[in-house]
DSSP file (Angstrom, degrees, kcal/mol; ACC not computed):
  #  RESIDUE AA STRUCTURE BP1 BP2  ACC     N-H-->O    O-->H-N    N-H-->O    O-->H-N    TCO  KAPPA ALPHA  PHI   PSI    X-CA   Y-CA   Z-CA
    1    1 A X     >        0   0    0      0, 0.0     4,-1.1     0, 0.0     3,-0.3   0.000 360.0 360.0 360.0 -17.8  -15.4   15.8  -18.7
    2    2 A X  T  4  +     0   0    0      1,-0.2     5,-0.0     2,-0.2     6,-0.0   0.741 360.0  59.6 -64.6   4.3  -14.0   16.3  -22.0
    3    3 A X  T  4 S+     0   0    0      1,-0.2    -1,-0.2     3,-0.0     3,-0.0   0.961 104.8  55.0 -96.3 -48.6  -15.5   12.7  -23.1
    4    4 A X  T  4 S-     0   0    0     -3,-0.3     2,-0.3     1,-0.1    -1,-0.2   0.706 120.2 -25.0 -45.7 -34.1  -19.0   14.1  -22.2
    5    5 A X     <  -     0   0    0     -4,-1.1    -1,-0.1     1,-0.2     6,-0.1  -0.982  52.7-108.8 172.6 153.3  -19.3   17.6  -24.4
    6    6 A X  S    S+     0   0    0     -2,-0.3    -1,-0.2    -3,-0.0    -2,-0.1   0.998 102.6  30.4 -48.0 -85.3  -17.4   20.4  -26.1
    7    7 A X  S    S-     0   0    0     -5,-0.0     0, 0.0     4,-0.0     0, 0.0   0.177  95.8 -98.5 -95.7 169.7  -18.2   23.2  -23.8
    8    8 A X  S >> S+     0   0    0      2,-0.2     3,-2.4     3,-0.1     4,-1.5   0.997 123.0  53.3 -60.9 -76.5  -19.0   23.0  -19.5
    9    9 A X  H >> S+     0   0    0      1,-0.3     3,-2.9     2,-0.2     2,-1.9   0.744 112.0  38.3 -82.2-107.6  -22.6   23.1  -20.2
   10   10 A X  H 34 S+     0   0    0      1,-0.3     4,-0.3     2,-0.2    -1,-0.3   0.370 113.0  60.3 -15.1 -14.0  -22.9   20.0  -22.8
   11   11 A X  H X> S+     0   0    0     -3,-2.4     4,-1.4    -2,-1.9     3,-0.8   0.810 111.6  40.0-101.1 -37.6  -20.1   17.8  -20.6
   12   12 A X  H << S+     0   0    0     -3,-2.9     4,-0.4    -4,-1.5    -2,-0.2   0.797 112.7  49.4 -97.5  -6.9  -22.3   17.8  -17.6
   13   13 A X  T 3X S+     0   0    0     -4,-1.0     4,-0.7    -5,-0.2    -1,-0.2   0.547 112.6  50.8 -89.8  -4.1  -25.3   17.4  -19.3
   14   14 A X  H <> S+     0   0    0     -3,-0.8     4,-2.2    -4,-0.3    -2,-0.2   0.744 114.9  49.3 -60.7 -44.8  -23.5   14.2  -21.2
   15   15 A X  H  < S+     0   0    0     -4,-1.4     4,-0.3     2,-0.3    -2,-0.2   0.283 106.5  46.2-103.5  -0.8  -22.6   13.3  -17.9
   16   16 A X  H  > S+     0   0    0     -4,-0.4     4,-2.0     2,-0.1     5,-0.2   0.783 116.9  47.0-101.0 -77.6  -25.9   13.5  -16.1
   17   17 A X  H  X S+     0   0    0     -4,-0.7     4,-1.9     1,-0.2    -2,-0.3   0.832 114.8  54.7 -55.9 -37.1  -27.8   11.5  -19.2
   18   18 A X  H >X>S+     0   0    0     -4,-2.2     4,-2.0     2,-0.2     3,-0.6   0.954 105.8  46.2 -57.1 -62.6  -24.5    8.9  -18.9
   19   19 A X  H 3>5S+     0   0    0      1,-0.3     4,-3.5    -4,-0.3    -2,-0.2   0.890 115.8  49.6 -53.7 -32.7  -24.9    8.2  -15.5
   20   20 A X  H 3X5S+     0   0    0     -4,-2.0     4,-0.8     2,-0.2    -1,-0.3   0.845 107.2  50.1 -47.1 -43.3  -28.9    7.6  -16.1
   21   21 A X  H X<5S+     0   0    0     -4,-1.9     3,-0.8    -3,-0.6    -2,-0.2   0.890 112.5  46.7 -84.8 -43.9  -28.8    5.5  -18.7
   22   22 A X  H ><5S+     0   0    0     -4,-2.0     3,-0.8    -5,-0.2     4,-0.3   0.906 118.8  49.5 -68.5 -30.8  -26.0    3.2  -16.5
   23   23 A X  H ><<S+     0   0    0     -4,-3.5     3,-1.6    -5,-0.5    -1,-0.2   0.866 103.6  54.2 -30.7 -46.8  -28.8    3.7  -13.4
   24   24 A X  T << S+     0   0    0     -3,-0.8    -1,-0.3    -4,-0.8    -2,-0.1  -0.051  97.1  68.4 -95.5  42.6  -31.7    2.7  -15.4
   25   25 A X  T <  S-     0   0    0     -3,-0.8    -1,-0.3     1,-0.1     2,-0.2   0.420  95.4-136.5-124.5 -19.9  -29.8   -0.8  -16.3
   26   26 A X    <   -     0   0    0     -3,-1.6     2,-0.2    -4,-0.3    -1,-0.1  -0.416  44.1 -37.1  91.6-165.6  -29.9   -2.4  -12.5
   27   27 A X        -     0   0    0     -2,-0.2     3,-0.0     1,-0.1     0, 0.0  -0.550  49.5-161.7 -86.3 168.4  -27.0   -4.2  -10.5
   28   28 A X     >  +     0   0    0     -2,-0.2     4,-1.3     4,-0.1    -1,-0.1  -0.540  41.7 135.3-145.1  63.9  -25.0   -6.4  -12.8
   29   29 A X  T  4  +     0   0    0      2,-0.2     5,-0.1     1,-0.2    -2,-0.0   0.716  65.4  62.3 -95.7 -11.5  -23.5   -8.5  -10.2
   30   30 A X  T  4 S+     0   0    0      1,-0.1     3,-0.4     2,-0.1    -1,-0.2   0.782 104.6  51.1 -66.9 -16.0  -24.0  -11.6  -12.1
   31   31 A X  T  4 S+     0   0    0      1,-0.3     2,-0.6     0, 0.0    -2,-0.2   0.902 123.9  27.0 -75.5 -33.5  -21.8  -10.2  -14.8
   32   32 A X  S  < S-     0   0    0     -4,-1.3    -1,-0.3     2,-0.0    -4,-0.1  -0.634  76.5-160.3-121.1  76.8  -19.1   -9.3  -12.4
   33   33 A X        -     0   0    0     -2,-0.6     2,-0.2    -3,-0.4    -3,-0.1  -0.336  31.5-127.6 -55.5 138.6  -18.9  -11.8   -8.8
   34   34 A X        -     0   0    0      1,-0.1     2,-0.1    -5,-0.1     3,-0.1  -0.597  21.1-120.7 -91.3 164.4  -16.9   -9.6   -6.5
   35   35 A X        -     0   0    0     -2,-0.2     3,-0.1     1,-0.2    -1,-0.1  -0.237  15.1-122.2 -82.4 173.0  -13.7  -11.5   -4.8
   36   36 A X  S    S-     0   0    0      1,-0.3     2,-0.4    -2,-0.1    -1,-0.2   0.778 107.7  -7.4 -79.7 -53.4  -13.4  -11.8   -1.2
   37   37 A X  S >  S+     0   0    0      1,-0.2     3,-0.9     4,-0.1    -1,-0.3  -0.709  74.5 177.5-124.1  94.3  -10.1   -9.9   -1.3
   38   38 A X  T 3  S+     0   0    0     -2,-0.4     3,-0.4     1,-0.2    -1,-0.2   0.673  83.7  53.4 -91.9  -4.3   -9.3   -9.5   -5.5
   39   39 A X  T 3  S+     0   0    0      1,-0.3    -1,-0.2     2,-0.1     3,-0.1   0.690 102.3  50.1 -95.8 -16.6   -5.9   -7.4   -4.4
   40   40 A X  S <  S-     0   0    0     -3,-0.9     6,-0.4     1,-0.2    -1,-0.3  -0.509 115.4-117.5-111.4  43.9   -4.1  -10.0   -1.9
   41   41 A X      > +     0   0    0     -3,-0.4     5,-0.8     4,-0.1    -1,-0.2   0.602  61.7   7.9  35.3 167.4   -4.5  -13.0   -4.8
   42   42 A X  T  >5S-     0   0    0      3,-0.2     4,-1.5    -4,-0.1     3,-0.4   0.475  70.0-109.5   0.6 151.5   -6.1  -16.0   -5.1
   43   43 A X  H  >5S+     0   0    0      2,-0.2     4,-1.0     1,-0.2     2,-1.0   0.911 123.3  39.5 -76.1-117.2   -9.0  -17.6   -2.2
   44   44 A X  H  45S+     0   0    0      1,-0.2    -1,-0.2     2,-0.2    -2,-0.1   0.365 112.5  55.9 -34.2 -22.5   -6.3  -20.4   -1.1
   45   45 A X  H >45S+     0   0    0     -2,-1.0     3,-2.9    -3,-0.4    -1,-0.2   0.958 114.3  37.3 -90.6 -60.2   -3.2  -17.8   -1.2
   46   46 A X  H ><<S+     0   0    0     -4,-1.5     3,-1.1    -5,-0.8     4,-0.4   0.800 112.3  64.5 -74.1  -6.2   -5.0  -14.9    1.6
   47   47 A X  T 3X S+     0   0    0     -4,-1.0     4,-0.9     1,-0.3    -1,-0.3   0.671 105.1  47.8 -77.5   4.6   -6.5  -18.2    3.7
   48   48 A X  T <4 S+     0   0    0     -3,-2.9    -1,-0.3     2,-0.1    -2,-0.2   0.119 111.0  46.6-125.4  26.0   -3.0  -19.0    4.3
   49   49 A X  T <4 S+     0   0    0     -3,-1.1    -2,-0.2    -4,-0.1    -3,-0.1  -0.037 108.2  51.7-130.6  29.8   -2.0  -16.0    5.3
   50   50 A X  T  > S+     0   0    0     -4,-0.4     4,-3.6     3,-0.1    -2,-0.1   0.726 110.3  49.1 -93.4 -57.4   -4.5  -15.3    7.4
   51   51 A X  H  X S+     0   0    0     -4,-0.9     4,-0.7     2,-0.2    -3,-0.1   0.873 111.6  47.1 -33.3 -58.5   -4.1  -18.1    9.0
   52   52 A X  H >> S+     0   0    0      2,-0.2     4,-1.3     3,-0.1     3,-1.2   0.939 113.4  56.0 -41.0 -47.2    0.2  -17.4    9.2
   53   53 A X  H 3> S+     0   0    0      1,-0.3     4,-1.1     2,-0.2     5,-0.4   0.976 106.7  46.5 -81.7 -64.0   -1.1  -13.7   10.5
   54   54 A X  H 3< S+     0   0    0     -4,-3.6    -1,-0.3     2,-0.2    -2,-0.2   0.532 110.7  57.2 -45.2 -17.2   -3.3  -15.5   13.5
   55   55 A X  H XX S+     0   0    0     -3,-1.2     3,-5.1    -4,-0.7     4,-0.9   0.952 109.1  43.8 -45.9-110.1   -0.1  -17.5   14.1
   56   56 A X  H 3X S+     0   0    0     -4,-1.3     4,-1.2     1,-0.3    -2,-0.2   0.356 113.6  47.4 -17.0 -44.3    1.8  -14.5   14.7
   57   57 A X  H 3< S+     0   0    0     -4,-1.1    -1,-0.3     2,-0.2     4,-0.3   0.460 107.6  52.8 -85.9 -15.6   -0.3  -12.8   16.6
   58   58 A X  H <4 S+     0   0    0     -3,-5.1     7,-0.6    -5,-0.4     3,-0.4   0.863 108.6  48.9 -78.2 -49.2   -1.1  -15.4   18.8
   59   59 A X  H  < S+     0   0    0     -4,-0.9    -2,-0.2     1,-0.2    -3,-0.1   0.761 112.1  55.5 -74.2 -19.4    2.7  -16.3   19.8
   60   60 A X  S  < S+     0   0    0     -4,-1.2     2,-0.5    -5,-0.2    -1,-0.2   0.761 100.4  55.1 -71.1 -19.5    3.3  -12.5   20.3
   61   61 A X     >  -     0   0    0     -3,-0.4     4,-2.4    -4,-0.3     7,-0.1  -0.905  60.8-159.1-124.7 129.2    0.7  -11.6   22.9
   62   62 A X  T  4 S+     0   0    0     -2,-0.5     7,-0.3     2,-0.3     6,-0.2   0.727  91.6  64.7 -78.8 -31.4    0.5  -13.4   26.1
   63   63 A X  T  4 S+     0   0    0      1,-0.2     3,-0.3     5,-0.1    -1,-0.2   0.933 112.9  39.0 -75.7 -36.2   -3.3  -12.4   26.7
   64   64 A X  T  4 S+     0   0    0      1,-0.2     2,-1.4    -7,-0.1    -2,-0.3   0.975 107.6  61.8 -70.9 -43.2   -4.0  -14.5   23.5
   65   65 A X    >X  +     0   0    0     -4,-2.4     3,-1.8    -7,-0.6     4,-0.9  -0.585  64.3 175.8 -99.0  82.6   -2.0  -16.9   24.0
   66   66 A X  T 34 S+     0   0    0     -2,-1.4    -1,-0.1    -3,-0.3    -4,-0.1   0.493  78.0  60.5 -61.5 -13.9   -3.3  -18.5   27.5
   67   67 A X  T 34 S+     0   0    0      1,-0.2    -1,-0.3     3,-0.0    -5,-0.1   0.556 109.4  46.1 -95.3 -11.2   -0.6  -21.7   27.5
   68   68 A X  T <4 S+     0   0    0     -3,-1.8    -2,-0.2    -6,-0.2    -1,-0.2   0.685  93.4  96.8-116.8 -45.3    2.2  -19.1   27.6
   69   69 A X  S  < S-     0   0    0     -4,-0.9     2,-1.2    -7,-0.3    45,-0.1  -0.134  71.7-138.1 -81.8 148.3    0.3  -17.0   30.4
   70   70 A X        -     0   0    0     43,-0.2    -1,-0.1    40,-0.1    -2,-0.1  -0.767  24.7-127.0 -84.0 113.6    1.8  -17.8   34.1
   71   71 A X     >  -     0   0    0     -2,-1.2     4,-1.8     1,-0.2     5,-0.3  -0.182  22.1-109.7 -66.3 146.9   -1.3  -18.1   36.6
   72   72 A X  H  > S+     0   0    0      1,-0.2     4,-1.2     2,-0.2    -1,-0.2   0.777 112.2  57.9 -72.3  -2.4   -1.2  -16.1   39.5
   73   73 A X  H  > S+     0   0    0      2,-0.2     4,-2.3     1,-0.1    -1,-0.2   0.966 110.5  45.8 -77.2 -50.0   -0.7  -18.6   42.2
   74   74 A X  H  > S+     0   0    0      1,-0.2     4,-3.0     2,-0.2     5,-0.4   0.879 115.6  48.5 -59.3 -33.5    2.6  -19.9   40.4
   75   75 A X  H  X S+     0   0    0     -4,-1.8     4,-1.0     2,-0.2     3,-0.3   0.997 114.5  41.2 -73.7 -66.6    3.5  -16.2   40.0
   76   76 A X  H  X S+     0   0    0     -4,-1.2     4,-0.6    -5,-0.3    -2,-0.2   0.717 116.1  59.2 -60.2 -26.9    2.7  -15.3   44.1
   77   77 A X  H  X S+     0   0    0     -4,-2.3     4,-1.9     3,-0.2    -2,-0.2   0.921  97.0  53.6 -43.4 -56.3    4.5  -18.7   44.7
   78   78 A X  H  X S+     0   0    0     -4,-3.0     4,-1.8    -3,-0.3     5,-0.2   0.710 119.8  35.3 -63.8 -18.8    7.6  -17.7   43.1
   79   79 A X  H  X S+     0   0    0     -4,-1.0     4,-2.2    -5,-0.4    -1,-0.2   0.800 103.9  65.6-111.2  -7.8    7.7  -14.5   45.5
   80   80 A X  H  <>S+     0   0    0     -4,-0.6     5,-1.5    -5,-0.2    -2,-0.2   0.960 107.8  42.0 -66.0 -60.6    6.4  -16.1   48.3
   81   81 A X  H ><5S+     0   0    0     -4,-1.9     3,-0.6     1,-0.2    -2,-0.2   0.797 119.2  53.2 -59.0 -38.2   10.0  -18.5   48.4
   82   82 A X  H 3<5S+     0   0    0     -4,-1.8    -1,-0.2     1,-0.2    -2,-0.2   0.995 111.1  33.8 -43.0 -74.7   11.6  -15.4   47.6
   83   83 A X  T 3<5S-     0   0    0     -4,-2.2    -2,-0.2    -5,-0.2    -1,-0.2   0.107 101.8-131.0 -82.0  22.1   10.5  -13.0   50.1
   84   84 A X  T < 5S+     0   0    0     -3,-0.6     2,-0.3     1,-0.1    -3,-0.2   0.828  71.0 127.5  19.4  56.1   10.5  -16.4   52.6
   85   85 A X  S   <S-     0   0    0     -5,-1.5     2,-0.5    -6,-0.1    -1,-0.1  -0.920  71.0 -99.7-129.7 144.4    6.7  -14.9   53.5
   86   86 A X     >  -     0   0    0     -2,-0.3     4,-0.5     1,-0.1     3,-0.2  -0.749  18.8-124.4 -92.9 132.2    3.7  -17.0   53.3
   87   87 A X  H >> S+     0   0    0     -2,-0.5     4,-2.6     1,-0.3     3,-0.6   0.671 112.0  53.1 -62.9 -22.0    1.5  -16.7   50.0
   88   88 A X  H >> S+     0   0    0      1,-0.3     4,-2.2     2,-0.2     3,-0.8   0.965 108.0  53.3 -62.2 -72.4   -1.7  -16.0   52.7
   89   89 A X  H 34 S+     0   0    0      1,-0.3    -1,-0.3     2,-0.2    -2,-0.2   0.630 102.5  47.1 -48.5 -12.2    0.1  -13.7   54.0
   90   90 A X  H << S+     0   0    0     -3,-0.6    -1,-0.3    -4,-0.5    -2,-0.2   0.880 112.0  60.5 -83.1 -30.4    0.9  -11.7   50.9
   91   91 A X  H << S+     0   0    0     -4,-2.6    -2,-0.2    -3,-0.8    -3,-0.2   0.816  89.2  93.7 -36.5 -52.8   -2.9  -12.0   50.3
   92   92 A X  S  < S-     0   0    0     -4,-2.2    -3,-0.1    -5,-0.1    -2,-0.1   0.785  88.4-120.5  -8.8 177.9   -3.6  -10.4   53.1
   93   93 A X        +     0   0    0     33,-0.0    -1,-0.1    -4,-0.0    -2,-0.1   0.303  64.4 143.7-127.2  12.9   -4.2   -6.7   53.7
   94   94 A X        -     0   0    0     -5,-0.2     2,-0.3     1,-0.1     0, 0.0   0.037  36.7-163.5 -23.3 127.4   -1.2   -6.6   56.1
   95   95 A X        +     0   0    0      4,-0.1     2,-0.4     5,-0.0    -1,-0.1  -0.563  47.2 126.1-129.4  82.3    1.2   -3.5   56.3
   96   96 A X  S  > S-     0   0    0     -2,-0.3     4,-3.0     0, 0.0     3,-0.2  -0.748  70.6-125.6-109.2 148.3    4.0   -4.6   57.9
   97   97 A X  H  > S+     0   0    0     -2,-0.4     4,-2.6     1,-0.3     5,-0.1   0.717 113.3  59.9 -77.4 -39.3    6.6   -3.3   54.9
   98   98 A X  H  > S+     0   0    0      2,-0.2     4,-1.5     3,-0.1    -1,-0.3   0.889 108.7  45.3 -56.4 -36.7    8.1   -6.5   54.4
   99   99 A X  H  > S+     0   0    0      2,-0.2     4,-1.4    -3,-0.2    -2,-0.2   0.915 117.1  54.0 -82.3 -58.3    4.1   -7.8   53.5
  100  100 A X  H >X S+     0   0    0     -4,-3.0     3,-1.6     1,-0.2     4,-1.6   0.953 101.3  46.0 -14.2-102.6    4.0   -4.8   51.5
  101  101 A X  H 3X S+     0   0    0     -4,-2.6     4,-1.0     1,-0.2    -1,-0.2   0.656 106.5  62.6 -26.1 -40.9    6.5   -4.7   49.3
  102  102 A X  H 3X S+     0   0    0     -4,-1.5     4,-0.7     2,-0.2    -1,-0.2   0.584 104.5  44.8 -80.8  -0.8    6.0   -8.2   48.4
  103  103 A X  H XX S+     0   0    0     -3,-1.6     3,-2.4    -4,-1.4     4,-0.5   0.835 105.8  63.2 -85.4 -79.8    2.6   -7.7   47.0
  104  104 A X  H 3X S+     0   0    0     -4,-1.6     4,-2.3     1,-0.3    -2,-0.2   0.635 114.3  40.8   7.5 -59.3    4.3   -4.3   45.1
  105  105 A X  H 3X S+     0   0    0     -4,-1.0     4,-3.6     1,-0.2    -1,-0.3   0.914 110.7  53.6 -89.1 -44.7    6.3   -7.2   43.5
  106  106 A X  H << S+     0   0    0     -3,-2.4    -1,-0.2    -4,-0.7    -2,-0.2   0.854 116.4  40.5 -58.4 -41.3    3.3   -9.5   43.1
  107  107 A X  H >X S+     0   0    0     -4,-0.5     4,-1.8     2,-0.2     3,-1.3   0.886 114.0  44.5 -28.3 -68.5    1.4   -6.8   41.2
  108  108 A X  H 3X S+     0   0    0     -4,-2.3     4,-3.0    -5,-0.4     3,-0.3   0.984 118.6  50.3 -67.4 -50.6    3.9   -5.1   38.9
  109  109 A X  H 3X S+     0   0    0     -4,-3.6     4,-0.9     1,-0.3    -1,-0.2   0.611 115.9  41.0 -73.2   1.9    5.3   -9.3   37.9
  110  110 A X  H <>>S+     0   0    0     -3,-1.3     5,-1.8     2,-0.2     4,-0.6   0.716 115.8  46.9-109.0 -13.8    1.6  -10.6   37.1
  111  111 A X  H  <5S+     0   0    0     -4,-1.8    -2,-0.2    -3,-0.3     3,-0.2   0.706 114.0  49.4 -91.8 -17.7    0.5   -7.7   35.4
  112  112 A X  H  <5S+     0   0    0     -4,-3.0    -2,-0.2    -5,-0.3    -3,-0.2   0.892 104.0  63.6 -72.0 -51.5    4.0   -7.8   33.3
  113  113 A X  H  <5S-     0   0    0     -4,-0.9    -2,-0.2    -5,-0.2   -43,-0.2   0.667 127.9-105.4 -25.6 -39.0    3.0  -11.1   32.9
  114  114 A X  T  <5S+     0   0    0     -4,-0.6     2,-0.4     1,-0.5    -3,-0.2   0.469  75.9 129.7  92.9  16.8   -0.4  -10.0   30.8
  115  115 A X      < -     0   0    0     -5,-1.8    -1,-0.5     1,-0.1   -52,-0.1  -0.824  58.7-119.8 -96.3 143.9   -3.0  -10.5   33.5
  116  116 A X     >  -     0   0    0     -2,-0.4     4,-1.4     1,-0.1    -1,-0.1   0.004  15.1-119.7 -75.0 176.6   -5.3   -7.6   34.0
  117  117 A X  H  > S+     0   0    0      1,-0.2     4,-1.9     2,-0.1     5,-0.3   0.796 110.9  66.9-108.2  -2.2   -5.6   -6.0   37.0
  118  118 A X  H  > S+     0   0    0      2,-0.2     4,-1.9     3,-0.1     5,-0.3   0.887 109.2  43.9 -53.1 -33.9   -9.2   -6.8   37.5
  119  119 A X  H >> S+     0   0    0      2,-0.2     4,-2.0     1,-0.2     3,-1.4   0.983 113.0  52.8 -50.3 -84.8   -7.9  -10.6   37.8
  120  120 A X  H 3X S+     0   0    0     -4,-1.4     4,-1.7     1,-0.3    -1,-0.2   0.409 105.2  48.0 -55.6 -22.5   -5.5   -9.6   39.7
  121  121 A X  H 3X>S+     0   0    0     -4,-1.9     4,-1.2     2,-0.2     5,-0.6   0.820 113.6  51.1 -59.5 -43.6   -7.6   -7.5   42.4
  122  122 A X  H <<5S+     0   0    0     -4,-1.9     3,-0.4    -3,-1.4    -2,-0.3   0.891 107.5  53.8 -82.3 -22.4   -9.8  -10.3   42.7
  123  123 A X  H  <5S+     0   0    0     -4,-2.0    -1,-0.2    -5,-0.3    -2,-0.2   0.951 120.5  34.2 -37.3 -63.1   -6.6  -12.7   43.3
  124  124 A X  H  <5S-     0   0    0     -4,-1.7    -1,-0.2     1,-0.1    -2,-0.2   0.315 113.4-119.2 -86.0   9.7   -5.6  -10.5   45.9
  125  125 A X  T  <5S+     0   0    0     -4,-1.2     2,-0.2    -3,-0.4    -3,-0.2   0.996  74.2  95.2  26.4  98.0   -9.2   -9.4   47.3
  126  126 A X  S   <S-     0   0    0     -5,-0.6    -1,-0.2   -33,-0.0    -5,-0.1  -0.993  78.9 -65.9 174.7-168.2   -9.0   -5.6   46.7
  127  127 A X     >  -     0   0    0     -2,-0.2     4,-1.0     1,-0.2    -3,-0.1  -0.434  29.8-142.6 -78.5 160.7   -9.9   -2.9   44.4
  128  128 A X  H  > S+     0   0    0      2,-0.1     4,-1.5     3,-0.1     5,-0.2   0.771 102.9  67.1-104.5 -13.5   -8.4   -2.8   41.3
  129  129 A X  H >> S+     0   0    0      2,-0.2     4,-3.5     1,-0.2     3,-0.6   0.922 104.5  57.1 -44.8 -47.4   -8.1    1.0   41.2
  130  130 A X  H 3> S+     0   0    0      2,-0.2     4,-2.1     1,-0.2     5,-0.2   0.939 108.9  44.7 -38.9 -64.8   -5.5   -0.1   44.3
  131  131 A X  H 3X S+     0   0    0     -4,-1.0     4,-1.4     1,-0.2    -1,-0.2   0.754 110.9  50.6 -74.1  -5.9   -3.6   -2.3   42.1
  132  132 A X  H << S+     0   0    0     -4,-1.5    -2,-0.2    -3,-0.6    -1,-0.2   0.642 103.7  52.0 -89.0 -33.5   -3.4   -0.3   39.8
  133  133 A X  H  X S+     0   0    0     -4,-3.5     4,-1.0    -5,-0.2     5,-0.2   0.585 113.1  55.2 -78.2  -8.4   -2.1    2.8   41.8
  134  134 A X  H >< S+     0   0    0     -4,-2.1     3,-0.6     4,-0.2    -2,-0.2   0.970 106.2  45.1 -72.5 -54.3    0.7    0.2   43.1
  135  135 A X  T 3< S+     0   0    0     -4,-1.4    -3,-0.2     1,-0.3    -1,-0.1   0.761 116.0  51.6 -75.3 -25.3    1.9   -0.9   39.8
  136  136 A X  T 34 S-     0   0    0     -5,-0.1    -1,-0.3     1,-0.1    -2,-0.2   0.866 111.7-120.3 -75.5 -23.3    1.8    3.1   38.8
  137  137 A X    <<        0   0    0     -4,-1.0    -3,-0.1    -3,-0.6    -2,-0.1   0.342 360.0 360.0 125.1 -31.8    3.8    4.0   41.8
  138  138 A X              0   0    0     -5,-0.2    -4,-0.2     0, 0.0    -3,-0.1   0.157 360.0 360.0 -97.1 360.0    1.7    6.1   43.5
């Protein structure tokens, strides 16, 4: 405030008449074009590393990255040969323990996978609040 006036009273009343006189002047965005990003450098330097960061982000996350993700038949295949039970039969709504269990497995490994558990309810025709209390434990 000291750039405005001696005293309190004269700095803000500098400072009221500055900021009017820069009002009454309009936009001056043809004097100044804003950047997209003016702090990250140059237009060609952040489109390549945006690009790099969508890279990353892709190869980390399995729900983005869809060539990565295991479908759930291959996934209820592999535990189907396991638990030498037939993939209908894990489908099922059976509770024989054996039938059980292997769904428990089928759950927890396609939703470790990165498949939701709405997918995965409708795989298995059933709620997903269900699969979702399996894969909790409860």
């Amino acid at each position: 405030m000291p750039l405005f006036g001696d005293d309190n009273t004269r700095a803000v009343k500098g400072y009221i008449d500055f900021v009017r006189d820069g009002s009454s002047m309009g936009s001056r965005k043809g004097y100044y074009p804003q950047e997209k990003v003016p702090y990250l450098g140059n237009d060609e330097f952040v489109d390549q590393l945006t690009v790099r960061h969508l890279e990353v982000i892709t190869n980390n996350n399995p729900t983005l990255n869809r060539k990565k993700l295991q479908s759930l038949q291959e996934i209820l295949e592999k535990i189907a040969t396991a638990t030498r039970l037939a993939t209908e039969t894990i489908r099922g709504g059976g509770r024989i323990r054996s039938v059980a269990a292997a769904r428990k497995e089928f759950i927890c490994s396609s939703l470790g996978a990165g498949h939701k558990a709405i997918a995965v309810a409708r795989f298995l025709n059933c709620t997903d609040g269900y699969v979702t209390r399996i894969f909790n434990g409860k």
